[in-house]
C-alpha positions as CSV (number, residue, x, y, z in Angstrom):
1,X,0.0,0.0,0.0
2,X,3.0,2.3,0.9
3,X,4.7,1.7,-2.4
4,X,1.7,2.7,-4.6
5,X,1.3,6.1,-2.7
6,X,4.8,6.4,-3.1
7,X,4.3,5.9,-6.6
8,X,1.5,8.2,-7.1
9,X,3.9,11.3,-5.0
10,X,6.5,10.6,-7.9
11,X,4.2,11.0,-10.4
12,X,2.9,14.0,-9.3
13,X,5.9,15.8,-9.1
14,X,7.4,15.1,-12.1
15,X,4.3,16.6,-14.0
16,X,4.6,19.6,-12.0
17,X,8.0,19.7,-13.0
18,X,7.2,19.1,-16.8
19,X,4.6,21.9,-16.6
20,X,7.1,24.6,-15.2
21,X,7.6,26.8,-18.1
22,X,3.9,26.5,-19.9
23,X,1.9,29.0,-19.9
24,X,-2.3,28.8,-20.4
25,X,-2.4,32.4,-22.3
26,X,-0.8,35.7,-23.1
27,X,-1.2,37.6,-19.6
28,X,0.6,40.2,-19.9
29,X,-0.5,41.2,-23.4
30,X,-2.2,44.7,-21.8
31,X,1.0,45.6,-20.3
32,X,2.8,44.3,-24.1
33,X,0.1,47.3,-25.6
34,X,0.7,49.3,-23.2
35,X,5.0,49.1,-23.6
36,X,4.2,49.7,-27.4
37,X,1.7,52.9,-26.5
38,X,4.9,54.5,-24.6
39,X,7.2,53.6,-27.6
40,X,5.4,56.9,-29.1
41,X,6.1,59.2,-26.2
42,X,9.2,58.0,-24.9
43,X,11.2,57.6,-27.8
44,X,10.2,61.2,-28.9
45,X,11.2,63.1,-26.3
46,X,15.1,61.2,-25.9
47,X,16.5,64.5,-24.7
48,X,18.3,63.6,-21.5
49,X,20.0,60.4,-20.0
50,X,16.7,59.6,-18.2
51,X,14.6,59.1,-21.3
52,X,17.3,56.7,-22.9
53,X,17.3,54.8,-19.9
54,X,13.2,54.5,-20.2
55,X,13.1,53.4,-23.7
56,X,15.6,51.1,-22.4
57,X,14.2,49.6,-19.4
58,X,11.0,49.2,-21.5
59,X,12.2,47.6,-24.4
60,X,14.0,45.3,-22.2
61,X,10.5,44.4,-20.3
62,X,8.6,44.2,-23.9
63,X,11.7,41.6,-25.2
64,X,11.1,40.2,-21.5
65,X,8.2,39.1,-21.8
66,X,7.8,37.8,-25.4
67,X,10.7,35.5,-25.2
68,X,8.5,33.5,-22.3
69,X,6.5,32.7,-25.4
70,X,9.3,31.2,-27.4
71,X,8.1,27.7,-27.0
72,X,4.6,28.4,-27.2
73,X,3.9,31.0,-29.6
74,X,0.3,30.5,-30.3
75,X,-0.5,31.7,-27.2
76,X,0.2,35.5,-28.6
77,X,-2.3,34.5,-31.2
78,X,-5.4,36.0,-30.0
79,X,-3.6,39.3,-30.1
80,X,-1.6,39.6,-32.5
81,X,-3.9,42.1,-34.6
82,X,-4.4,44.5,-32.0
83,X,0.1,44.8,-31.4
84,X,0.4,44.4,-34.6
85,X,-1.8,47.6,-35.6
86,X,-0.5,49.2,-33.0
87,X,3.5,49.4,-34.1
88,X,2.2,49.9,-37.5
89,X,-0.4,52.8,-36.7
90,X,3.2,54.3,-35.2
91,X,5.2,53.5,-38.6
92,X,2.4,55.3,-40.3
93,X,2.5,58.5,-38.8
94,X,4.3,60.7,-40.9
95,X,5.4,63.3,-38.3
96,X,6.9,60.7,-35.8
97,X,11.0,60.5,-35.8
98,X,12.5,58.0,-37.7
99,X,14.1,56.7,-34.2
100,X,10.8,56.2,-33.1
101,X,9.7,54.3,-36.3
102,X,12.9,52.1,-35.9
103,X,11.8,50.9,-32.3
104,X,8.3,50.4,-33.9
105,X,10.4,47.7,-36.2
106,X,12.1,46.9,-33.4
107,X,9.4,45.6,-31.7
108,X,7.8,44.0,-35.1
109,X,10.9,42.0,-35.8
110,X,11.1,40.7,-32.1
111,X,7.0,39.7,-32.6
112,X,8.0,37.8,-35.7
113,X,11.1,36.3,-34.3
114,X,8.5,34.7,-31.5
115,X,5.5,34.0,-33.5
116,X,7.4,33.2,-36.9
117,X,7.2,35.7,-40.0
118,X,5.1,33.8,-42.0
119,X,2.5,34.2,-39.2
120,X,3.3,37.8,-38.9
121,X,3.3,38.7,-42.2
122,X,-0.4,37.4,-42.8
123,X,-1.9,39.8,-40.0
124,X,0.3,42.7,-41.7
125,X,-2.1,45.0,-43.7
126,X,-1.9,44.5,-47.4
127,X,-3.2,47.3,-49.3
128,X,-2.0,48.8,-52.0
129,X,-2.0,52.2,-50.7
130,X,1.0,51.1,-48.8
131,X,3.0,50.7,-51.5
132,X,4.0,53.8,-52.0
133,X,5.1,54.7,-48.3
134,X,7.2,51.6,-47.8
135,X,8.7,52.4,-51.2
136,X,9.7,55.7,-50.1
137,X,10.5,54.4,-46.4
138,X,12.9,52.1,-48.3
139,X,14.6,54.6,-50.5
140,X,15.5,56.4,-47.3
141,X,17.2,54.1,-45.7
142,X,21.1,54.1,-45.3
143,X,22.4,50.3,-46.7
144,X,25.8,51.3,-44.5
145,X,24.1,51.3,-41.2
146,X,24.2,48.0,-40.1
147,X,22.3,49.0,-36.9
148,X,19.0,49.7,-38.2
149,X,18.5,45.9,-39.9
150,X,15.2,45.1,-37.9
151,X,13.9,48.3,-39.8
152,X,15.0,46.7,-43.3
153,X,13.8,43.4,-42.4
154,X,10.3,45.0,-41.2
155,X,10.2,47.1,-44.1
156,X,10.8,44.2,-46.9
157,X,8.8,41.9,-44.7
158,X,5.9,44.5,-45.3
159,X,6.7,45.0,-48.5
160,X,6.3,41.4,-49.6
161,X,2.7,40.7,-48.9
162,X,1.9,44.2,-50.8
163,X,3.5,43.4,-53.6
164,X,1.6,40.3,-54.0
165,X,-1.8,42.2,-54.6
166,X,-2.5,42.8,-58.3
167,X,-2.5,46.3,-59.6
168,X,-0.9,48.3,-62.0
169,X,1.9,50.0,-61.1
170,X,1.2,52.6,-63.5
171,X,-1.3,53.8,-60.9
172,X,1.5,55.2,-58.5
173,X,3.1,57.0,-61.4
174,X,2.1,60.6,-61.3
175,X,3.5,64.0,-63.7
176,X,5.8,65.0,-60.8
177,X,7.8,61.9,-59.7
178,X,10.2,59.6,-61.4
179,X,8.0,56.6,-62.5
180,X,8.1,53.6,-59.6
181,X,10.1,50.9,-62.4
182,X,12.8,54.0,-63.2
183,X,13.6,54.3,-59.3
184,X,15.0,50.9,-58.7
């Protein structure tokens, strides 16, 4: 009789021990929102030591907290669409900082590194009126800074589901620019 409860104590334990690191859902996802929602004013107003040190400490809690989801990424699943429009509702803002925009594809890289980018890229918004601001966003980036790659990989990323949506490109061109086949 001894031996089967000492059995059952065993077995116990070891599934509590398997069941350590899982996770039932994506708690923190308000406070993930809410890291992205500070991106905006934080990273804009970078004028002292203190600021740096708060877009710091929170992109360190928002990289925190996603890689507990490495091994069960589905669990971000739910929300995905809601982060997702936030970093790029800050991306398109056209008066925001380009530092600003590169945390923005900071944060979408480390999403897609978590949840996959084939995931990632079906929840990004594919219309063609994009097209012409990632274009532009592309053209404007340096190729010899090394440091901004999550922005390039964000921005192609992007840029791949957009350019799978058929229309002529001969709608872009306008009298004033250089037509969109000439610039590249």
């Amino acid at each position: 009789m001894t031996l089967e409860v000492a059995d059952e104590c065993t077995q116990k334990e070891i599934d509590v021990i398997g069941l350590g690191c899982s996770k039932e859902s994506f708690t923190e996802h308000s406070e993930v929102e809410k890291l992205i929602d500070e991106l905006r004013t934080s990273a804009q107003h970078q004028t002292n030591q203190t600021d740096i040190r708060l877009v710091e400490r929170n992109w360190q809690r928002f990289s925190f907290i996603l890689d507990q989801y490495q091994e069960q990424p589905h669990l971000i699943d739910s929300h995905l669409d809601g982060l997702l429009t936030k970093i790029i509702n800050i991306i398109r803002e056209e008066v925001l900082d380009y530092e600003v925009k590169h945390l923005a594809f900071r944060c979408l890289y480390f999403i897609s590194k978590v949840r996959g980018y084939k995931v990632v890229a079906r929840h990004l918004p594919h219309e063609t009126a994009d097209l012409e601001p990632l274009l532009h966003y592309l053209e404007n980036q340096d190729p010899d800074v090394q440091l901004k790659w999550e922005t390039h990989y964000g921005l192609l990323l992007w840029l791949s589901i957009v350019v799978k949506i058929p229309f002529h490109l001969q709608r872009f061109d306008t009298s004033t620019s250089e037509p969109i086949m000439e610039r590249f």
